[in-house]
C-alpha positions in Angstrom: -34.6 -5.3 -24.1 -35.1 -1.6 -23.0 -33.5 -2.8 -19.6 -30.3 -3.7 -21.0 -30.3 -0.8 -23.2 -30.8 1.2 -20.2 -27.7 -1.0 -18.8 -25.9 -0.6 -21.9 -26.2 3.1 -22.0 -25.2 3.6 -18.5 -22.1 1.4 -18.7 -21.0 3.3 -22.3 -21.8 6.7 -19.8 -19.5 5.4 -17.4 -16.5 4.4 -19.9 -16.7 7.4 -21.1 -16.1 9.4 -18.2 -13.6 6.9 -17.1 -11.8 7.9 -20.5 -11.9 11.4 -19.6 -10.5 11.1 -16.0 -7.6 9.1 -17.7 -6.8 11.7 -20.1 -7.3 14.7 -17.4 -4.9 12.6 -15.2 -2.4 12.3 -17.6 -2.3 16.3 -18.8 -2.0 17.4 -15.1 0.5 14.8 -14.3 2.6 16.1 -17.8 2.2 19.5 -16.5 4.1 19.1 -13.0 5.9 16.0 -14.4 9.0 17.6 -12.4 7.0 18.0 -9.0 6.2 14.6 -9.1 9.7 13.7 -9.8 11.1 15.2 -6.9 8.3 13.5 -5.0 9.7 10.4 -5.6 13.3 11.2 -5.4 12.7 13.1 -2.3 12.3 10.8 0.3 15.7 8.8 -0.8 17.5 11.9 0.2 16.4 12.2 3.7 19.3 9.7 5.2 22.0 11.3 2.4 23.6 14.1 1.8 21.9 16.3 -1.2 24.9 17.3 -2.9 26.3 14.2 -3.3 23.6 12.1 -4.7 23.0 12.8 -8.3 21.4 10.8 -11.3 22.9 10.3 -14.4 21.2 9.3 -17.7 22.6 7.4 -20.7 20.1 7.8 -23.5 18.5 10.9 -25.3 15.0 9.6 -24.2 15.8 8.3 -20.8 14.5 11.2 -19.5 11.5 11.5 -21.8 11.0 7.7 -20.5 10.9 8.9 -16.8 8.6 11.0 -17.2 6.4 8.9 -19.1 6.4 5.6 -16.6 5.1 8.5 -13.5 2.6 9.9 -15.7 1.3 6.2 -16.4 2.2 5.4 -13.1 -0.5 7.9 -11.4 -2.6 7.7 -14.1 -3.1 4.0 -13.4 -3.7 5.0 -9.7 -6.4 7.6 -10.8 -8.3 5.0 -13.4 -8.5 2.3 -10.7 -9.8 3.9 -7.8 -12.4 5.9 -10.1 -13.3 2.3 -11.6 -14.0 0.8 -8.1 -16.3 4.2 -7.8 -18.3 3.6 -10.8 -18.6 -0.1 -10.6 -19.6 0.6 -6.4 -22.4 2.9 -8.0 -23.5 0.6 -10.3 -24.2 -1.9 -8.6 -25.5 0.0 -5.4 -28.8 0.0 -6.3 -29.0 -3.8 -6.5 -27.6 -4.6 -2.9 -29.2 -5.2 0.4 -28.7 -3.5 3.2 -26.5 -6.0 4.7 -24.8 -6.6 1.4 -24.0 -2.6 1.9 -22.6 -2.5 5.2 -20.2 -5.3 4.6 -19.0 -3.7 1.1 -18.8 -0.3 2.5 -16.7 -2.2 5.6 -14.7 -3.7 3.1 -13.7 0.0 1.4 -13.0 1.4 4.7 -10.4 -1.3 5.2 -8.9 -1.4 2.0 -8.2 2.2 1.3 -7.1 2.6 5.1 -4.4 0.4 4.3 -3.5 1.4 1.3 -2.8 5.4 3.1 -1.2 3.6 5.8 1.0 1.4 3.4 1.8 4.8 1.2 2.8 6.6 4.1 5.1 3.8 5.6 6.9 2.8 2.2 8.0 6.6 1.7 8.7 7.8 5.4 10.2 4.5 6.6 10.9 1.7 4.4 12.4 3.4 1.1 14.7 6.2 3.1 15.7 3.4 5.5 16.9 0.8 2.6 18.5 3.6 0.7 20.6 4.1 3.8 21.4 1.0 4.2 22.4 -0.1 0.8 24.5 3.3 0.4 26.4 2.5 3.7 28.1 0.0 1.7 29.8 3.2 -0.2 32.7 3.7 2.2 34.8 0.9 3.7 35.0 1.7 7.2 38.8 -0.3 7.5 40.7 1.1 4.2 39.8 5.0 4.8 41.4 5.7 0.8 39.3 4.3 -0.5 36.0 4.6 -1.4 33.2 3.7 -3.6 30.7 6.3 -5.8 27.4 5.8 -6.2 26.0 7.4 -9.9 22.8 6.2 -10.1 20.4 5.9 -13.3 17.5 7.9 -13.4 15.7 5.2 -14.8 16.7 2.3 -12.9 16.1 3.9 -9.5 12.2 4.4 -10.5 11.9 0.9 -11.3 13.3 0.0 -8.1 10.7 3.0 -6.7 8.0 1.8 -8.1 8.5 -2.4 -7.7 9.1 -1.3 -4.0 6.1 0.5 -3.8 3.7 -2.3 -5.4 5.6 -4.8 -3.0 5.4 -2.8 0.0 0.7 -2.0 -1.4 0.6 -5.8 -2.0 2.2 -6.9 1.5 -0.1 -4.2 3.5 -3.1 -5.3 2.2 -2.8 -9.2 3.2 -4.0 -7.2 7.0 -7.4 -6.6 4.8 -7.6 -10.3 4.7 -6.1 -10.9 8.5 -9.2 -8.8 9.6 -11.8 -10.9 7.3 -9.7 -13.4 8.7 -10.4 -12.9 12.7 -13.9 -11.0 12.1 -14.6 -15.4 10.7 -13.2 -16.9 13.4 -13.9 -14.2 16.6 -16.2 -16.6 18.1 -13.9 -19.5 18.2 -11.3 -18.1 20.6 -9.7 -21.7 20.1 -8.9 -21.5 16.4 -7.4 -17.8 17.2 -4.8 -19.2 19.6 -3.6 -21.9 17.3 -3.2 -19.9 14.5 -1.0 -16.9 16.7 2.0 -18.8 16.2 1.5 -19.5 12.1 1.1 -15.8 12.1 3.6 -14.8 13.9 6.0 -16.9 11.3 4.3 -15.3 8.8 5.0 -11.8 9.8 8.7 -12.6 10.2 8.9 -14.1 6.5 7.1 -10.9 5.3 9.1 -8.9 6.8 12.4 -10.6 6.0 11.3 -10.1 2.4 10.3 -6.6 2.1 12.9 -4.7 4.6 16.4 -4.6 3.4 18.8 -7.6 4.8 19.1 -6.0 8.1 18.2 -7.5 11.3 17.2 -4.6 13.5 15.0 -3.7 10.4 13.5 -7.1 10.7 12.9 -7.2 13.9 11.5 -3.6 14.2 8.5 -4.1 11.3 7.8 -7.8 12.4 7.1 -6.6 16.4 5.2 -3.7 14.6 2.9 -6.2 12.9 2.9 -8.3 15.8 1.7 -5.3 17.7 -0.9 -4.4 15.3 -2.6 -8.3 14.9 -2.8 -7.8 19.0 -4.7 -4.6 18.8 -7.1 -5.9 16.1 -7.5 -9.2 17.7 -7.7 -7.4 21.1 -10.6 -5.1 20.0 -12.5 -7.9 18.0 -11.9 -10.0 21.5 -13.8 -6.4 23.3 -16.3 -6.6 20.7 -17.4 -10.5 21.3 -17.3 -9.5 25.4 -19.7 -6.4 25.0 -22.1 -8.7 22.9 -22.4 -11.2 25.2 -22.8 -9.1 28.0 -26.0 -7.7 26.0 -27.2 -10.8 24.9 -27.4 -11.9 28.5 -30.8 -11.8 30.3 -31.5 -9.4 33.3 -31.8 -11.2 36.2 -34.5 -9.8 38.9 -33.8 -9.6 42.9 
């Protein structure tokens, strides 16, 4: 009984501190609520001109509303990755060393891609789909006439943010790729007949998550295509050097 007290106590410890990181989050975030505003309207702005794109709002409390879905928004962000920290401490202690390496592996891999997918969504993917959606604005054969784009405040930060969990979600299936090929490395069989299932697989993900544009397409599905060759080329180098080590010393 004193061992799950113990247990108890630690986990209440925990929750509690969890708590607190939430409610720090959320202060900060209310503080520069407008900083992080313009970080997310910022990189819409990079293929259009500033002083033409504007936001309207409709309602007294839109904005209020805003505000409030980006403080929850990295607040959420903040309580998850803390949760994985404490629940990775906790049970530490009760893992073997192997168990360790492979979890720590594991981390590596998914927080890598979660920078990388971060980084692509607001320097590629959002700035290139708001270009191309707002090059439907002008026609290019009736010259007088034009279309103008007033976009809500609110409704473009729900498009922000369900592109942005699409764009985490999709990234993070390479996590599984590499479990995936780190299985299988030592059947080189099995990691030529499923090339060509991933291959289709890369073009349906990215016909889904770039805008309906071909050159789009085709540039992120050769980019994955490019990046399942270097992992599977490396795992490939990995398999050769072990072998080569594993192999006996022969004597003249």
């Amino acid at each position: 009984m004193t061992n799950i007290y113990k247990y108890y106590i630690e986990l209440k410890n925990r929750v509690f501190l969890l708590l607190l990181a939430w409610i720090a989050t959320l202060l900060v975030s209310y503080i520069y609520k407008e900083t992080l505003l313009f970080l997310i309207i910022r990189p819409s702005l990079n293929y259009t001109n500033v002083e033409t794109v504007y936001f309207i709002f409709t309602d007294v409390t839109e904005i209020f509303a805003v505000y409030f879905k980006i403080i929850m928004f990295l607040g959420n962000h903040i309580i998850i990755g803390f949760s994985l920290y404490h629940l990775i401490l906790f049970f530490y202690l009760g893992l073997y060393n192997t168990e360790y390496k492979k979890l720590s592996f594991t981390i590596k891999i998914v927080i890598t891609f979660f920078l990388i997918s971060i980084l692509f969504f607001n320097k590629i993917l959002l700035p290139t789909s708001w270009h191309f959606f707002l090059s439907f604005q002008s026609f290019s054969l009736l010259k007088s006439i034009n279309l103008y784009f007033e976009s809500k405040l609110n409704e473009y930060l729900t498009f922000y943010i369900t592109s942005y969990y699409v764009c985490v979600c999709y990234c993070q299936i390479f996590v599984l790729l590499i479990f995936f090929l780190e299985h299988i490395k030592t059947q080189v069989n099995k990691i030529k007949q499923s090339r060509k299932i991933l291959y289709y697989s890369f073009i349906i993900v990215s016909t889904l998550i770039t805008p309906p544009d071909v050159i789009s397409q085709l540039v992120l599905s050769l980019s994955l295509i490019l990046i399942y060759e270097t992992v599977l080329w490396s795992l490939v180098c990995q398999l050769s050097l072990q072998k080569l080590k594993n192999q006996p010393i022969l004597k003249q």
